[in-house]
Phi, psi and omega in degrees: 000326185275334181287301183294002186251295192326307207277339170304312177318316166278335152308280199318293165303327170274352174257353143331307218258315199286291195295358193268307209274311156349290194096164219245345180275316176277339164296317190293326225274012209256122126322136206287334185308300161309356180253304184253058110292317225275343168293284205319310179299299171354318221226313161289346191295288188272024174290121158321000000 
């Protein structure tokens, strides 16, 4: 269960770290189809 908390967290922290770094110009510029993949790919990841 704690292992499964650790690996969300770090899922979390790197998709932060991605959009902080993207810039708020290149985010706009995303398709919405492109944003939930990039949830979706997030969320299989951190399936146990």
């Amino acid at each position: 269960m704690l292992n499964i908390f650790f690996r969300a967290l770090l899922l979390y922290l790197l998709v932060i770290f991605a959009v902080r770094m993207m810039g708020k110009r290149q985010l706009g510029d995303l398709q919405p189809s492109e944003i939930v993949t990039t949830i979706l790919i997030g969320n299989i990841a951190s399936l146990p």
